[in-house]
C-alpha positions as CSV (number, residue, x, y, z in Angstrom):
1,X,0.0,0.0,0.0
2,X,0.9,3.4,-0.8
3,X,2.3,5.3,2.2
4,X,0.0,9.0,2.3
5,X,1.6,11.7,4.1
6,X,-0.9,14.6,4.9
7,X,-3.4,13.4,2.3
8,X,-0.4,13.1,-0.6
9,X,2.1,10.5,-1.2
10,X,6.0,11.2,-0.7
11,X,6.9,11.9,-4.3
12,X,7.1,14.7,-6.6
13,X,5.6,12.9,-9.3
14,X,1.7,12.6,-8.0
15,X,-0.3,11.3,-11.3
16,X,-3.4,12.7,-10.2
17,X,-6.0,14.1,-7.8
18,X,-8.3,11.7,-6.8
19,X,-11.3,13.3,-4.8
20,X,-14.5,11.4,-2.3
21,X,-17.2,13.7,-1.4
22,X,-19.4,11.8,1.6
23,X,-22.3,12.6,3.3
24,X,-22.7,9.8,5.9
25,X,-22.6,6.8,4.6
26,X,-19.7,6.2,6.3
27,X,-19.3,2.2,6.3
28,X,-19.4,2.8,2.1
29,X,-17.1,5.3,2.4
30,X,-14.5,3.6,4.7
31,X,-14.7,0.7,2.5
32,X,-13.6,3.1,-1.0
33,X,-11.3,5.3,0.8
34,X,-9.4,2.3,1.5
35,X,-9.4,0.8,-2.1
36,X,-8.4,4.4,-3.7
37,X,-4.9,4.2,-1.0
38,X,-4.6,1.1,-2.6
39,X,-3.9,2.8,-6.1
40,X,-0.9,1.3,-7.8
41,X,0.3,4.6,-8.9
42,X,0.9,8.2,-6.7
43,X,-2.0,10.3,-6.6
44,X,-3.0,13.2,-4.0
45,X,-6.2,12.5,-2.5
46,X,-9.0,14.3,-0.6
47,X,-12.0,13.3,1.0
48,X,-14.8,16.0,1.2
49,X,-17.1,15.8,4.4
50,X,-20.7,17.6,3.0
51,X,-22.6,18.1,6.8
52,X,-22.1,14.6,7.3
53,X,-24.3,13.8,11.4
54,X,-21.6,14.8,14.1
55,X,-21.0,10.9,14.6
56,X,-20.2,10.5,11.0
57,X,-18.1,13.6,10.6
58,X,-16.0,11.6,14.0
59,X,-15.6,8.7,11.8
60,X,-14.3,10.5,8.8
61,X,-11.7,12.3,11.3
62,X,-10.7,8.5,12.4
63,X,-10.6,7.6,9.2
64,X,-8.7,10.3,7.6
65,X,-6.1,10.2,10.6
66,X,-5.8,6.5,10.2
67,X,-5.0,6.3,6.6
68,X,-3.3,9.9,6.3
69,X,-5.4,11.4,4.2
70,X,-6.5,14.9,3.9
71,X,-10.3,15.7,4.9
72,X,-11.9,19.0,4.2
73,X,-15.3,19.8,6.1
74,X,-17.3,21.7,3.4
75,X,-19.3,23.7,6.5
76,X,-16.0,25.7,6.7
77,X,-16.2,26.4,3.6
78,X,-20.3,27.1,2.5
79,X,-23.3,27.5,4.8
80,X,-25.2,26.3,1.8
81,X,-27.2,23.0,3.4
82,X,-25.9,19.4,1.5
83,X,-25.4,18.7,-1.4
84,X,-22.4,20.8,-2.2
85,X,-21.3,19.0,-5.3
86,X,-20.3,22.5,-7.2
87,X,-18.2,23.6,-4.0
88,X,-16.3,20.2,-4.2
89,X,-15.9,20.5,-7.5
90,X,-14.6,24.5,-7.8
91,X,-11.7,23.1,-4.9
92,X,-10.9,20.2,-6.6
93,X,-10.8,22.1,-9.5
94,X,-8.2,24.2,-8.4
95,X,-6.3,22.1,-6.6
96,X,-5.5,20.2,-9.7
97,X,-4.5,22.5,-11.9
98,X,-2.7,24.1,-9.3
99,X,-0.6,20.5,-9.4
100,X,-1.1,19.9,-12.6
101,X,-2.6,16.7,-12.8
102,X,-6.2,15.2,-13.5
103,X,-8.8,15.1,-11.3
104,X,-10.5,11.5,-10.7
105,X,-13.7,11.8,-8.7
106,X,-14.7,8.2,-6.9
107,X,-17.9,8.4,-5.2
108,X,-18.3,6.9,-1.7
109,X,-20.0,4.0,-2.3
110,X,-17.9,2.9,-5.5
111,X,-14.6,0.5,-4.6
112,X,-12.0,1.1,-7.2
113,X,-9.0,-1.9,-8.2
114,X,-5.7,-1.6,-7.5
115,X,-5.0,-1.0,-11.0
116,X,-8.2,1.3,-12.2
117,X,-6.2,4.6,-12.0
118,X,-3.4,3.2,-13.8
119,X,-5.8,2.0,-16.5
120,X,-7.5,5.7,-16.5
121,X,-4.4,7.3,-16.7
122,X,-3.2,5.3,-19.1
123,X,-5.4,5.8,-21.8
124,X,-5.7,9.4,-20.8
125,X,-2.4,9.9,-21.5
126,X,-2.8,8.2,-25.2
127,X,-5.6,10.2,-26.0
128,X,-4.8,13.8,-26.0
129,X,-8.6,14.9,-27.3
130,X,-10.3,13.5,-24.2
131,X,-12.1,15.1,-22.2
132,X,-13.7,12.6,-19.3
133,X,-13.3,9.2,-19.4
134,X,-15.5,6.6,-16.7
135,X,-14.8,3.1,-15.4
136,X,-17.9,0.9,-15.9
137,X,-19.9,0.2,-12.4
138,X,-20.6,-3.9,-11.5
139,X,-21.9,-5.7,-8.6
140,X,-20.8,-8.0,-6.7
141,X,-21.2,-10.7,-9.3
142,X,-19.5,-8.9,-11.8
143,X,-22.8,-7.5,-13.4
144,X,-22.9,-4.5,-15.1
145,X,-25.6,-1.9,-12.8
146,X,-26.5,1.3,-12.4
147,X,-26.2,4.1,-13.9
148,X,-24.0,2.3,-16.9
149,X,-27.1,-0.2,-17.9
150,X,-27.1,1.7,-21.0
151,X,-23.7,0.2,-21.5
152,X,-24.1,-3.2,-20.6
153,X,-23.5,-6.4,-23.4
154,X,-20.8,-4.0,-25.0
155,X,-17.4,-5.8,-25.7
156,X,-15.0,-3.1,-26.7
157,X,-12.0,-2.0,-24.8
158,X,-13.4,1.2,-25.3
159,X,-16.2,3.4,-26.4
160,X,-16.4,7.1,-27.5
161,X,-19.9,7.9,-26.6
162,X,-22.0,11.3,-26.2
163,X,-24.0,9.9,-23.8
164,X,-23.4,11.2,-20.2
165,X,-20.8,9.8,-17.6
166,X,-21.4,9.1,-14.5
167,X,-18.9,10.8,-11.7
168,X,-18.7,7.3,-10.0
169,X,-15.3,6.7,-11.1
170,X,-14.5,8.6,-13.3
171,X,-11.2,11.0,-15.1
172,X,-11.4,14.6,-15.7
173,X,-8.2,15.5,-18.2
174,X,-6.1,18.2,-17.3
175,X,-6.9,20.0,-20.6
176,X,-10.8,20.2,-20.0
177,X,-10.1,21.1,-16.5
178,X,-8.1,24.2,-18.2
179,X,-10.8,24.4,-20.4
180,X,-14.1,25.2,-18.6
181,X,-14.0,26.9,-15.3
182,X,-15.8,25.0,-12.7
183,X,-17.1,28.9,-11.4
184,X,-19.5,28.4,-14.2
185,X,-21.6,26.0,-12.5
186,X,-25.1,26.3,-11.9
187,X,-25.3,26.8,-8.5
188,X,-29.2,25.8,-8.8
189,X,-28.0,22.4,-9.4
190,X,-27.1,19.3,-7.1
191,X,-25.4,17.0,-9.5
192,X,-23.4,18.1,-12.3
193,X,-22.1,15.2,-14.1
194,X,-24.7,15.5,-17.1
195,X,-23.8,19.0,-17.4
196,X,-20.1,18.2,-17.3
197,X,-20.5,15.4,-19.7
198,X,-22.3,18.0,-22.0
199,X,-19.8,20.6,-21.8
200,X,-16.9,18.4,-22.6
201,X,-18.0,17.6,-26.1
202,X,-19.4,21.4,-26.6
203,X,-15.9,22.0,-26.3
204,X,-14.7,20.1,-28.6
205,X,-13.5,17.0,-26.4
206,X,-14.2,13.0,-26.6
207,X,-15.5,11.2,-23.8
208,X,-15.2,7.4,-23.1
209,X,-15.9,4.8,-20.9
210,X,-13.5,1.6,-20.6
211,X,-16.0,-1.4,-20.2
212,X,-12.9,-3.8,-19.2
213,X,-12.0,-1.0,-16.3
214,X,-15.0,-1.9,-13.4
215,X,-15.2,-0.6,-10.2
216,X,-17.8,-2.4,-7.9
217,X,-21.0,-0.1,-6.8
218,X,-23.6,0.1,-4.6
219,X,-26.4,2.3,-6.4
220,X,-27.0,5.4,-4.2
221,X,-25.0,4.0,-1.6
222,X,-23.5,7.3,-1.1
223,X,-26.9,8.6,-1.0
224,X,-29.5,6.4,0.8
225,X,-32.4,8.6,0.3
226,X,-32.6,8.8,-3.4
227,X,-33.7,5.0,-3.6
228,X,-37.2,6.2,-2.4
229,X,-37.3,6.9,-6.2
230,X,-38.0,2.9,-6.6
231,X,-38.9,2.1,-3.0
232,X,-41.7,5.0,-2.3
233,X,-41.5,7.0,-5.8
234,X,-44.7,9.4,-4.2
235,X,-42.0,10.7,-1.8
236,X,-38.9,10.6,-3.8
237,X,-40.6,13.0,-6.3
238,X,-42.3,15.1,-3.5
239,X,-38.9,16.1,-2.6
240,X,-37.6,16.5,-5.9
241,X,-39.8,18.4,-7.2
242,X,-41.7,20.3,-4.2
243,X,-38.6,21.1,-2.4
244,X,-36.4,21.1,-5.4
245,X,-34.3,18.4,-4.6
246,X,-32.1,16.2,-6.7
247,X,-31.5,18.4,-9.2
248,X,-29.5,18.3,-12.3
């Protein structure tokens, strides 16, 4: 394992900036904090507390101090209420083009392989038009899921598409991060990973997803509530769309 001093590794040559936003959760996000320190190659990573319960934010301090990782507590930096996906994604933003390096965003309740950075970076690296390329979400038996259905039965090693990525695991290049500034971003909005998709090819970038590169997920494991939309759908929508919730 990858020895992380104060939330970055003790080389010079960091190959990204690999980012967790959580908002409770926490067992989820124990379980992919530990898989992303597994990385085989040296990346900077930051885990994002959004308002997490006070028990939860006490686990993510343990956590963050037991792995050597940095945490940020987004209350210190908005008093907007949760979600504060655009805040994470304005600092993460600038962090990495401050280092000059990608930004790979791996939600908390996605568990990444030793080698899935590697194999994002990789192809990143031989593809100088792209602008996001995502790793392909499975189960535990190996079954394609949520939200890359659309995708599943495909057999290529990869596959330009205009369709929108998903930010469970997935590479931002370090041209579209120069690009598009992230202070553009609705702030109306809760999730931004259609509108990031979009924005990527208005640009004039290629997006991709590598079906051989999975990372195992737990749909809206990061975010319990949202699965009202198949267990009660009357109240999932009455807080989307009466309190304007879930937006994107």
């Amino acid at each position: 394992m990858m020895r992380m001093i104060g939330g970055y590794p003790p080389l010079v040559n960091m190959e990204a900036l690999v980012i967790t936003p959580v908002k409770d959760a926490i067992p989820a996000a124990i379980r992919a904090a530990h898989a992303v320190i597994s990385s085989e190659v040296p990346i900077a990573y930051r885990i994002f507390n959004d308002n997490s319960t006070e028990e939860g934010t006490k686990e993510l301090i343990k956590l963050a101090e037991e792995i050597n990782v940095a945490l940020t507590h987004l209350k210190d930096l908005t008093d907007t209420p949760s979600p504060n996906y655009k805040t994470v994604l304005q600092v993460a933003q600038k962090e990495a083009l401050e280092k000059e390096v990608p930004l790979i965003i791996v939600e908390s309740d996605v568990t990444v392989q030793k080698d899935t950075f590697n194999r994002l970076l990789g192809f990143a690296k031989d593809h100088p038009e792209l602008g996001l390329v995502g790793a392909i979400t499975v189960d535990e038996n190996g079954e394609v899921n949520f939200p890359y259905l659309k995708f599943k039965g495909v057999r290529k090693e990869e596959l330009e598409t205009d369709r929108s990525l998903s930010f469970c695991c997935t590479l931002l290049s370090l041209k579209f991060l120069r690009a598009y500034d992230f202070q553009e971003l609705d702030r109306s909005k809760h999730w931004y990973d259609t509108h990031i998709s979009r924005t990527s090819l208005r640009f004039g970038f290629k997006n991709f997803v590598l079906p051989p590169v999975q990372v195992r997920h737990e749909p809206h494991g990061s975010r319990p509530w949202k699965k009202l939309k198949y267990q009660n759908p009357l109240q999932y929508y009455w807080r989307k769309f009466l309190k304007g919730l879930d937006k994107i």
